[in-house]
C-alpha positions as CSV (number, residue, x, y, z in Angstrom):
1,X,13.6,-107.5,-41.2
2,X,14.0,-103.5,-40.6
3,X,15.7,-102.3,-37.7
4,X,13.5,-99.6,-35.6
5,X,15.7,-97.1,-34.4
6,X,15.1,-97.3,-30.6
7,X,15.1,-101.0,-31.3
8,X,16.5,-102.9,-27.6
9,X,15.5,-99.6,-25.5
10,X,12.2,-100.1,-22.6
11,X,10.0,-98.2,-21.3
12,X,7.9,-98.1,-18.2
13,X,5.0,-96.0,-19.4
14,X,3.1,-94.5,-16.3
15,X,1.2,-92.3,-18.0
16,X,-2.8,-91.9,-18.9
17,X,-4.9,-89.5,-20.9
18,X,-2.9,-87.4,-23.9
19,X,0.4,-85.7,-23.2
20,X,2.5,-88.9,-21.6
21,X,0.7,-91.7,-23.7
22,X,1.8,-89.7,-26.7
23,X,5.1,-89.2,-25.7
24,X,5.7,-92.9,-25.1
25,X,4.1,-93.8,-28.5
26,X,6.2,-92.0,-30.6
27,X,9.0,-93.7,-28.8
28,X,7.0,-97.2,-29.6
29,X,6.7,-96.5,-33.4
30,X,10.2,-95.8,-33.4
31,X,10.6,-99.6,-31.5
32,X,11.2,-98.9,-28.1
33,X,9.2,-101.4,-26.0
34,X,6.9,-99.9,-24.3
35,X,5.3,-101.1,-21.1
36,X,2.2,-100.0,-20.2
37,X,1.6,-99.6,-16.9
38,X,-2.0,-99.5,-15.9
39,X,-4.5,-99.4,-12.5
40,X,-7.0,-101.9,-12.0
41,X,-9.7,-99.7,-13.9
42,X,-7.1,-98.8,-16.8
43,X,-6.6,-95.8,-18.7
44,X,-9.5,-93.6,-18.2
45,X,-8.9,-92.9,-22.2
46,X,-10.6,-96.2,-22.5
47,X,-13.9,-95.5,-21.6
48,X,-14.3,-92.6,-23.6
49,X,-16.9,-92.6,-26.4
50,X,-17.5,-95.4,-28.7
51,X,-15.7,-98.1,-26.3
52,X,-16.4,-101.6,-26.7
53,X,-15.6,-104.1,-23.9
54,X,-13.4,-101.1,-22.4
55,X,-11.7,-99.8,-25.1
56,X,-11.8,-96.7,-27.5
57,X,-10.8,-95.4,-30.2
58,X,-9.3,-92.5,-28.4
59,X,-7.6,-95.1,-26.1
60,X,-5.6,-96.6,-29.4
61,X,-5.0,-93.3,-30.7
62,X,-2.3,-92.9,-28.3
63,X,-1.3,-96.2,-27.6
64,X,-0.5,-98.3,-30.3
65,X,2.8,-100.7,-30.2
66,X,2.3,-100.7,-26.5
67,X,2.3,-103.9,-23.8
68,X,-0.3,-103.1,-21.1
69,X,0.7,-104.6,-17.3
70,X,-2.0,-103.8,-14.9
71,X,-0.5,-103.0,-11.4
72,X,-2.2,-101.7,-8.4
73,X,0.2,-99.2,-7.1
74,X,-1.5,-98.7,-3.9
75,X,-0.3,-102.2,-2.8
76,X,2.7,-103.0,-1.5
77,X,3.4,-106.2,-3.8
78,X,2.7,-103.4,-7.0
79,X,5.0,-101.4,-6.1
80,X,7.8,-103.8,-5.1
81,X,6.7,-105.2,-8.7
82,X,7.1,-101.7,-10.2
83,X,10.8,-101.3,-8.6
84,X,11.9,-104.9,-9.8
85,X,10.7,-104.0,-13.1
86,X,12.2,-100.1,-12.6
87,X,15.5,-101.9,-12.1
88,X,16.1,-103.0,-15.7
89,X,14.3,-100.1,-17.6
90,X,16.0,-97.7,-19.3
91,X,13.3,-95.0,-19.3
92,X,10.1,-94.0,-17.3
93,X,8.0,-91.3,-18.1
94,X,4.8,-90.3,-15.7
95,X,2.6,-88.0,-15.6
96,X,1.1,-87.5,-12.2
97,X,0.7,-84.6,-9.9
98,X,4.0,-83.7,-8.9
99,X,4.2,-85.4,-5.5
100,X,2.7,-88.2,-6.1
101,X,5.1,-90.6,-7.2
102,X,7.4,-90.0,-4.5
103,X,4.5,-90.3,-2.3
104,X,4.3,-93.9,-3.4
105,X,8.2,-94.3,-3.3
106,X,8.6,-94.4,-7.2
107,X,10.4,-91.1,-7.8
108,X,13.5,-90.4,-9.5
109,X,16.2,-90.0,-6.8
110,X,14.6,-93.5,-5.3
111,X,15.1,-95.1,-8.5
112,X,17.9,-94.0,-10.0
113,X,20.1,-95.1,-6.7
114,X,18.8,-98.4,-7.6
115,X,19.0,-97.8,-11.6
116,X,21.8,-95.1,-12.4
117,X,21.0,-95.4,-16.0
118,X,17.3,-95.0,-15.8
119,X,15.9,-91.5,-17.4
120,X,13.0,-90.7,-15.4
121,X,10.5,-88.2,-17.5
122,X,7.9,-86.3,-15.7
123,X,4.9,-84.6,-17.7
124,X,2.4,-82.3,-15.4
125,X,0.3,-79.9,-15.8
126,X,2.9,-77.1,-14.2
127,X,6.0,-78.5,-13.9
128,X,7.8,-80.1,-10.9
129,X,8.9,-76.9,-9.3
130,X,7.2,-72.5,-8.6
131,X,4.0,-71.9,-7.3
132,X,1.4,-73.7,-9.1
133,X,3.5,-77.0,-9.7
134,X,0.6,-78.5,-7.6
135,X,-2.4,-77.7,-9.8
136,X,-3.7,-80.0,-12.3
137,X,-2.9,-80.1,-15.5
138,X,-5.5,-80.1,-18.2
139,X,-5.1,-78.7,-22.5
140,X,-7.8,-75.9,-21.8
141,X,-6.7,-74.5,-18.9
142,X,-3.2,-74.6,-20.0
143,X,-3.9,-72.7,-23.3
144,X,-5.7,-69.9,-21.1
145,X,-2.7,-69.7,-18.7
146,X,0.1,-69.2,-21.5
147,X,-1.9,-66.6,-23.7
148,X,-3.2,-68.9,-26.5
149,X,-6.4,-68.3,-25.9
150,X,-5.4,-64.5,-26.2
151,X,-4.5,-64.4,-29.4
152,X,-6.8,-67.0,-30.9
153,X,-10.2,-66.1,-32.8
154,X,-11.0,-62.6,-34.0
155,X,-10.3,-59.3,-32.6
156,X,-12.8,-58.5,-29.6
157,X,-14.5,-61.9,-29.7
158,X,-14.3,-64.7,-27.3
159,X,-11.7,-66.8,-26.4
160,X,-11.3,-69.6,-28.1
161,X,-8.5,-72.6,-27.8
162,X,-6.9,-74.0,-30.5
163,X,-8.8,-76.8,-31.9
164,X,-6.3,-79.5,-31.1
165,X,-5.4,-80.6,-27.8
166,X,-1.9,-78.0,-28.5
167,X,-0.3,-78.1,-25.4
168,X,-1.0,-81.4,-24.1
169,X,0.7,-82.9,-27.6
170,X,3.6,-80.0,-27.5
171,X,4.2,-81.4,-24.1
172,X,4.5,-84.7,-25.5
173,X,7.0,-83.7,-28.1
174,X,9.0,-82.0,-25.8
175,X,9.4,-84.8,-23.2
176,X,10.0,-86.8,-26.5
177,X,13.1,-84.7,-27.5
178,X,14.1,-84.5,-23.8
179,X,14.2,-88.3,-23.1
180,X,16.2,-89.4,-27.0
181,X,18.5,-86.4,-26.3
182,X,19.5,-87.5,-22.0
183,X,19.7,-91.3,-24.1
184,X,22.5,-89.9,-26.0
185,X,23.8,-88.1,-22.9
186,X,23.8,-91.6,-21.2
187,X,26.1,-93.0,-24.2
188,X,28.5,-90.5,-23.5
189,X,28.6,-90.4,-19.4
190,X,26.6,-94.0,-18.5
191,X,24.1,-92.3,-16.5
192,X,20.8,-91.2,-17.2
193,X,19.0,-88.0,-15.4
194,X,15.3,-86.6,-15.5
195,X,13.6,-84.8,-17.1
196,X,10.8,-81.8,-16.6
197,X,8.2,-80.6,-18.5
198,X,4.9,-79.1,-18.4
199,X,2.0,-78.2,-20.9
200,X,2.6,-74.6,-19.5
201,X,6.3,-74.3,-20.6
202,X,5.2,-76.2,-23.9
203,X,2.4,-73.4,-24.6
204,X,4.6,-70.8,-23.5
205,X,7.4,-72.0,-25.4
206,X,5.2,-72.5,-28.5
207,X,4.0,-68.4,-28.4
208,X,7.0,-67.6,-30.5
209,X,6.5,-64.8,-32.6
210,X,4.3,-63.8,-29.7
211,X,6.6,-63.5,-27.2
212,X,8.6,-61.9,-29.8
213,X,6.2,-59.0,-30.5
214,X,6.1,-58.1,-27.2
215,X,9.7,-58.5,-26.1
216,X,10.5,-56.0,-28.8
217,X,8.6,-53.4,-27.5
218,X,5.2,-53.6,-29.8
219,X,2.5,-54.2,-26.9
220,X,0.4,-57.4,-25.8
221,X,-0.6,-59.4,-28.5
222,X,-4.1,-59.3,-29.7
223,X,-5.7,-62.4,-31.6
224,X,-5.7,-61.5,-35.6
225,X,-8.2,-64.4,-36.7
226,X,-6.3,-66.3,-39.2
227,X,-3.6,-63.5,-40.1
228,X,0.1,-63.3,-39.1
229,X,1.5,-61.0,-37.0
230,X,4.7,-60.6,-39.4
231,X,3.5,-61.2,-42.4
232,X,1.1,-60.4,-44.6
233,X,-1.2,-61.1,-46.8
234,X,-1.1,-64.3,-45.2
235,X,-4.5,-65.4,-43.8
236,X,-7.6,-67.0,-44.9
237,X,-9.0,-64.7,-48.1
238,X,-12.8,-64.9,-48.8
239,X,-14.1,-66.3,-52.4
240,X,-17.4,-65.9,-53.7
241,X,-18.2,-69.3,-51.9
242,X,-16.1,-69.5,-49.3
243,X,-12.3,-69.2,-48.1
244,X,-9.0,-69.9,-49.2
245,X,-5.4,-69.4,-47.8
246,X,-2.9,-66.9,-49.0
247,X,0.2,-67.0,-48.2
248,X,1.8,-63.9,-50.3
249,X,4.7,-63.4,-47.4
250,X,7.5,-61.9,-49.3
251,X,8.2,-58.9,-51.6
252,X,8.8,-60.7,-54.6
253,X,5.4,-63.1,-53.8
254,X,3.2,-59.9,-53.2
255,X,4.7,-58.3,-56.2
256,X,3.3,-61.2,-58.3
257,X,-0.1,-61.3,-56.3
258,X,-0.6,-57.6,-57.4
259,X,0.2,-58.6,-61.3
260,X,-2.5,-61.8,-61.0
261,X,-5.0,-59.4,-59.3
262,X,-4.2,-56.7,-61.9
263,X,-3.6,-54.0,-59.5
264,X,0.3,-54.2,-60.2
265,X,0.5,-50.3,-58.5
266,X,-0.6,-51.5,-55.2
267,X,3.5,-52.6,-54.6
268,X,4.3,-49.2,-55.3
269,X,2.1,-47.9,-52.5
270,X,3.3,-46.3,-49.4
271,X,1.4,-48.3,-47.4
272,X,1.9,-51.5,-49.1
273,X,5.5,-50.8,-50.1
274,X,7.4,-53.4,-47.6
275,X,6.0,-56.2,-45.0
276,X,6.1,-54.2,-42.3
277,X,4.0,-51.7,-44.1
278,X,1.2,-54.4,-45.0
279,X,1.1,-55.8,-41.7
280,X,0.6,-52.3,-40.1
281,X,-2.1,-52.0,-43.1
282,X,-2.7,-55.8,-43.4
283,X,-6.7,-55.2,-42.9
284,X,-6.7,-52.8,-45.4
285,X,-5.1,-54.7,-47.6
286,X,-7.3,-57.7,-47.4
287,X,-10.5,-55.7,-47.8
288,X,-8.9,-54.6,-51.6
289,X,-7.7,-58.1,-52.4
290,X,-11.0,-59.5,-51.1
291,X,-12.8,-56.9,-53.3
292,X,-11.7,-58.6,-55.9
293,X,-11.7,-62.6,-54.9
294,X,-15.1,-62.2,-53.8
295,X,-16.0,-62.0,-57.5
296,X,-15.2,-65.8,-58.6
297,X,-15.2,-69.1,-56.5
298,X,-12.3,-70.8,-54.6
299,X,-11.6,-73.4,-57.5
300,X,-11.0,-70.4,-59.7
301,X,-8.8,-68.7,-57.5
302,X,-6.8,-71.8,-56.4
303,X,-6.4,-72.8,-60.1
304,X,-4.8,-69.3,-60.9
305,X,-2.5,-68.8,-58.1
306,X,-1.2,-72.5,-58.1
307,X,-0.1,-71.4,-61.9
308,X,1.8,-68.2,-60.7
309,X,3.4,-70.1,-58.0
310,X,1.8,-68.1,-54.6
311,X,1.2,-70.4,-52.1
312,X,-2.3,-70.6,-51.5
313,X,-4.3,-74.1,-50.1
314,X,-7.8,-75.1,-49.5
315,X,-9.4,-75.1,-46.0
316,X,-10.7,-78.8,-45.1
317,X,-12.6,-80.2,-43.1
318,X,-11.5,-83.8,-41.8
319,X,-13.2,-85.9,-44.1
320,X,-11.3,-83.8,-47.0
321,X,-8.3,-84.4,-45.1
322,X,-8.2,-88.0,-45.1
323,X,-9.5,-88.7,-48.9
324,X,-6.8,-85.9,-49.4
325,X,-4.3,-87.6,-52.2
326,X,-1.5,-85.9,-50.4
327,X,-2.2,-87.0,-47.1
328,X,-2.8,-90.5,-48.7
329,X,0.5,-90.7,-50.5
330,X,2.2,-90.1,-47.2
331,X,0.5,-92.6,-45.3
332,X,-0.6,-90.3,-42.8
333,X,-3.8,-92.7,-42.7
334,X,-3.1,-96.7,-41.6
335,X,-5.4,-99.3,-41.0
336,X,-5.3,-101.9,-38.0
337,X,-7.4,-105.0,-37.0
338,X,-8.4,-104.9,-33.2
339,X,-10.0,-108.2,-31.5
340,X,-13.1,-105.6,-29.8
341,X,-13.2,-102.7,-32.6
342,X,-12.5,-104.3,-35.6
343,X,-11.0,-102.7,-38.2
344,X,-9.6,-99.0,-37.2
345,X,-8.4,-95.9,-39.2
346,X,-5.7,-94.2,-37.4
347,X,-3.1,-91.9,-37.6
348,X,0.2,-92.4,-39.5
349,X,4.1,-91.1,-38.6
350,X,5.2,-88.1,-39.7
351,X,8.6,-89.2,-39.5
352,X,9.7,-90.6,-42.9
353,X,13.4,-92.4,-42.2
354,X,15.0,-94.2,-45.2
355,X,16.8,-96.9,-42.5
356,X,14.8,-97.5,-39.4
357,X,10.8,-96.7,-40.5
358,X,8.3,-95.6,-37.7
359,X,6.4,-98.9,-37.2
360,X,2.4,-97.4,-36.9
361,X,0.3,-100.8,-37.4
362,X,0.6,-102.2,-33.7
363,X,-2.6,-102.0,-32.7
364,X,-3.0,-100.4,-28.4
365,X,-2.9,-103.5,-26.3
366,X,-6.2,-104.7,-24.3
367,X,-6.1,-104.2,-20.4
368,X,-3.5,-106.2,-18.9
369,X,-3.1,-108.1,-22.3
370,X,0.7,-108.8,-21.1
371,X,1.4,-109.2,-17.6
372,X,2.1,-112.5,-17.4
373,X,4.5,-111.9,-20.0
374,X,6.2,-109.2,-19.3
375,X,6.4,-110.1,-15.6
376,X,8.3,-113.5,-16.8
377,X,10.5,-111.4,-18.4
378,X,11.6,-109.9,-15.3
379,X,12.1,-113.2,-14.0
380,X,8.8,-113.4,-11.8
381,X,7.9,-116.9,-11.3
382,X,4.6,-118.7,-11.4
383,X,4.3,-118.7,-8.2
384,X,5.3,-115.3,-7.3
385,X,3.0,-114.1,-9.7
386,X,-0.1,-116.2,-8.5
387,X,0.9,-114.6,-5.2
388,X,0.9,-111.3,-6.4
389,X,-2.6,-111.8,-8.5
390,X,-4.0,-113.0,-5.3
391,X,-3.1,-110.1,-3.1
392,X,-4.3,-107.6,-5.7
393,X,-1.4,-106.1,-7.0
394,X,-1.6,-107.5,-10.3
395,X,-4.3,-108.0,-12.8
């Protein structure tokens, strides 16, 4: 049998929604066991569209390879429950309204004087400290905050988000990083620590070349449709039935763009001489190259620059995604068997490891599927658990 690489590590996964479940299934494909720690009413993920018998698709998009434990955390027996089990984990990740936790008693410094090697990861909307760590944290708004918006869409239009939930999975992946980097911390000193993060500081930390344009001195940055703000040509060209990429980003690239669109003196032109000169120019210079790929259809022009070797690439929609051979070949598309959905179509790992493989075909667990278990784990009894079922805490 494979080893997974965070094989023997658990998790107490208080989390709902996008950003925290996602964090803590990246950790399950990678083996981790991750406990799911649910109310009463479960993750509100599960009654999103197309549930059956109170779960959704969206739900197991974000949970697979998961245990679910329902506890009621307003009660005093779920909570003692949730310490007990706090004791012997090595990493929680939440992502509540700062406040909140420690409201109920659950918070790091409580914790970690009972557990010194727990890593305690928070995920909010703001972060756990300033002004606004009190506000609630939600993709859209977040993306308006940092700038995203700003700088997505065309010039002068409205905003417009990205069309992915960015900062609510960025915030994900960072906590991600955050909690396998304090685990090797914790090899070296034998404690663990917590960690902060937000889906502000992931958006803001995502505006790279952004931030970069206007540290430097070159203004606020404006949205550029599907063009690059240091490059260029490298946008979305239009064909005489629709769009392809082009991504003709370097001297040597452009100079054999110029030779396929037989206008080889454009290179030599002051205002296409260098990349800085195109991207001052860069609408100018798509209006001459798209004089010219208007003329024949994508397949032509993908065909042509594929054989010169300038990256160029269709634009898909999703159902072209997934019957993409490509995407295929990679496994970026698994199939699982669920006892209420049947047979799902989900997501593969993007992590390919020769030794310890991402694990993707646990399907999300149903509501309370393993509290029994998981609380005999922890050494409840029968008893004690009756008692605890009785008094509401656990489901």
């Amino acid at each position: 049998m494979v080893r997974s690489a965070l094989t023997g590590l658990r998790v107490l996964d208080v989390t709902q929604v996008m950003a925290g479940p996602f964090c803590s299934m990246l950790l399950a494909d990678l083996g981790a066991d991750v406990i799911k720690i649910e109310p009463p009413s479960g993750d509100s993920t599960r009654e999103m569209p197309g549930a059956v018998a109170g779960d959704s698709p969206s739900f197991n998009a974000v949970n697979r390879g998961k245990r679910s434990v329902v506890l009621n955390l307003k009660t005093p027996g779920g909570r003692e429950t949730f310490v007990r089990l706090a004791r012997t984990t090595d990493i929680l990740i939440e992502n509540y309204r700062p406040g909140v936790m420690a409201a109920l008693g659950l918070d790091y410094p409580t914790l970690s004087a009972l557990n010194p090697r727990i890593i305690y990861a928070s995920i909010s909307g703001y972060g756990q400290t300033g002004p606004s760590r009190n506000k609630g944290g939600f993709d859209l708004i977040a993306q308006g905050v940092t700038g995203i918006m700003s700088i997505t869409g065309n010039a002068g239009g409205a905003p417009v988000k990205a069309g992915v939930p960015l900062t609510d999975l960025a915030a994900g992946l960072f906590a991600t990083v955050g909690i396998l980097a304090a685990v090797e911390s914790r090899h070296q000193t034998g404690i663990g620590q917590q960690i902060d993060t937000s889906l502000v500081d992931a958006g803001v930390a995502l505006s790279v070349w952004e931030a970069t344009e206007y540290f430097s001195g070159a203004g606020v940055p404006m949205a550029l449709g599907s063009a690059h703000r240091m490059n260029a040509p490298y946008q979305a060209i239009r064909c005489a039935d629709g769009y392809i990429t082009l991504g003709a980003a370097n001297e040597r690239l452009f100079r054999r763009l110029c030779d396929v669109l037989e206008h080889a003196e454009w290179s030599a032109m002051p205002e296409f001489a260098d990349n800085a000169s195109r991207v001052r120019n860069r609408e100018a210079l798509a209006e001459r190259i798209e004089a010219i790929t208007r003329l024949r259809p994508r397949s032509h022009w993908l065909a042509l620059l594929e054989a010169n070797d300038i990256p160029c690439g269709s634009i898909n929609d999703y159902a072209q995604v997934f019957a993409d051979p490509q995407v295929r070949a990679r496994d970026m598309v698994v199939e699982v068997d669920h006892p209420t959905l049947g047979r799902l179509r989900t997501l593969g790992s993007p992590l390919k490891m020769s030794n310890t493989p991402p694990d993707v075909r646990r399907r999300a667990p149903l509501l309370g599927e393993h509290t029994d278990t998981v609380l005999h784990e922890a050494g409840f009894s029968d008893a004690e658990i009756a008692a605890l079922r009785e008094s509401g805490a656990v489901a």
